[in-house]
C-alpha positions as CSV (number, residue, x, y, z in Angstrom):
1,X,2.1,-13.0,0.5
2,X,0.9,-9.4,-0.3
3,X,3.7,-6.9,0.2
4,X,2.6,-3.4,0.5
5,X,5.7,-0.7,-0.6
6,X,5.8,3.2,0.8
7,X,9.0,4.8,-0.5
8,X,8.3,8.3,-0.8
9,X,9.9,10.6,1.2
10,X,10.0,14.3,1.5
11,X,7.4,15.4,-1.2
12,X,5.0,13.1,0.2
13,X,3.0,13.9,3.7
14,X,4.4,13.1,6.8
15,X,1.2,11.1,7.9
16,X,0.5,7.7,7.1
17,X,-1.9,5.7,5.0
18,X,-4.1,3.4,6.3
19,X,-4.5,-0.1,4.7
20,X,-7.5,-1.7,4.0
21,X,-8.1,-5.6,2.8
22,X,-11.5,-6.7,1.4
23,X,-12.5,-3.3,3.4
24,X,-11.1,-4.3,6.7
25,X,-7.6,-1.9,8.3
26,X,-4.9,-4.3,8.2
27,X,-2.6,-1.3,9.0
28,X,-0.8,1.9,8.8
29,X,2.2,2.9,6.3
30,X,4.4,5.4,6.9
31,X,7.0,6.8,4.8
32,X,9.9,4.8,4.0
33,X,7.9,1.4,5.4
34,X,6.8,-1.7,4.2
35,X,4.3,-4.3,5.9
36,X,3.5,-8.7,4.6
37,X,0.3,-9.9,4.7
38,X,-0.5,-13.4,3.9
39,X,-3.6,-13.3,2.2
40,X,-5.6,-16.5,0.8
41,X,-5.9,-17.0,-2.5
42,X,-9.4,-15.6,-4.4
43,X,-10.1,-12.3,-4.8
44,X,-9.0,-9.1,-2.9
45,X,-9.7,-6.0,-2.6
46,X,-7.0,-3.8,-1.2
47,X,-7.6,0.2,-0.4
48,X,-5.9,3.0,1.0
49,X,-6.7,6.2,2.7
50,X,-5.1,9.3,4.4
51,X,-4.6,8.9,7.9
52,X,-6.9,11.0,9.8
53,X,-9.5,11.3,7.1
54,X,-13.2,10.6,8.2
55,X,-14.6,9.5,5.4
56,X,-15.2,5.9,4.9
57,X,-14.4,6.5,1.1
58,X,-10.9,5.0,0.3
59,X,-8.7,7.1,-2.0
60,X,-7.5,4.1,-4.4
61,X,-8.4,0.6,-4.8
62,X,-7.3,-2.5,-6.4
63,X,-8.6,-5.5,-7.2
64,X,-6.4,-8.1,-7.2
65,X,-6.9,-12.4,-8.0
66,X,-4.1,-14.0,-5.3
67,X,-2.9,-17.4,-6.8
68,X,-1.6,-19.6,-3.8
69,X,2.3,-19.2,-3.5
70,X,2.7,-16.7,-5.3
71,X,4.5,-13.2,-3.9
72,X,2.8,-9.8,-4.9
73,X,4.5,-6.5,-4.8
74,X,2.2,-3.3,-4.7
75,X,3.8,-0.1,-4.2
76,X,1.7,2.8,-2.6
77,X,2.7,6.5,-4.0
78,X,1.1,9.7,-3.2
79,X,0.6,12.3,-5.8
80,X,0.0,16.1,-5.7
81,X,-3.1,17.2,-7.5
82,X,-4.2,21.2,-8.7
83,X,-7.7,20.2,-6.3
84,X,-7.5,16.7,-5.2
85,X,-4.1,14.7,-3.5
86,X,-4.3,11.0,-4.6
87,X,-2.9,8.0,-3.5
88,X,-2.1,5.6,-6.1
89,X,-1.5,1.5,-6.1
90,X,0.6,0.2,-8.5
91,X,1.7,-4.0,-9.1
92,X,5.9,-4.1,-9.2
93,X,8.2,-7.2,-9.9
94,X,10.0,-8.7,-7.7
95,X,13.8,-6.9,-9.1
96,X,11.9,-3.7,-8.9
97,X,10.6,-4.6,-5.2
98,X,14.1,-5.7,-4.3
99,X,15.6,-2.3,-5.1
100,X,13.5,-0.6,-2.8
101,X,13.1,-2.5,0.1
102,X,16.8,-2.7,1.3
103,X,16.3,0.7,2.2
104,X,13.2,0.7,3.8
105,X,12.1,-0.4,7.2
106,X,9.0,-2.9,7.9
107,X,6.4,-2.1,9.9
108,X,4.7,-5.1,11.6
109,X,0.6,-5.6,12.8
């Protein structure tokens, strides 16, 4: 299982991100959500981009090697840039996960 964290709140935007998995949308975050995605083990690669955004280019990526039974934890942040906003992915433990998601709502696909 792959969960995919969005805690910011009022300093991030108001739109979601869209999710992508080995390039294919597997959903939509909004702030304050969280969404599970069983995912086989091998290889993934997971990607993000502004909602609304035409470009095929995703804003972050991460390559990730999913051992079978194991639970992952990847927390989505958006950060202000001087030219460019970014979108950032970043692997948490499970105690860190934890904290956050008993105040956040899932979002199901």
């Amino acid at each position: 299982k792959v969960y995919f964290i969005r805690s910011d709140g009022f300093q991030a935007p108001a739109a979601g991100f869209n999710l992508f998995i080995d390039q294919k949308p597997v959903g939509h975050l909004n702030n304050k959500r969280y969404m599970v995605h069983n995912v086989t083990p091998g290889s993934h690669h997971f990607s993000s981009q502004f909602s609304g955004k035409k470009s095929k280019e995703k804003a972050e990526k991460l390559e990730q090697q999913i051992e079978a039974g194991k639970t992952y934890y990847i927390k989505l942040s958006f950060q202000h840039g001087l030219f460019k906003n970014k979108l950032h992915f970043k692997q948490i433990d499970e105690k860190e996960a934890n904290k956050m998601l008993a105040s956040l709502r899932e979002t199901k696909y």
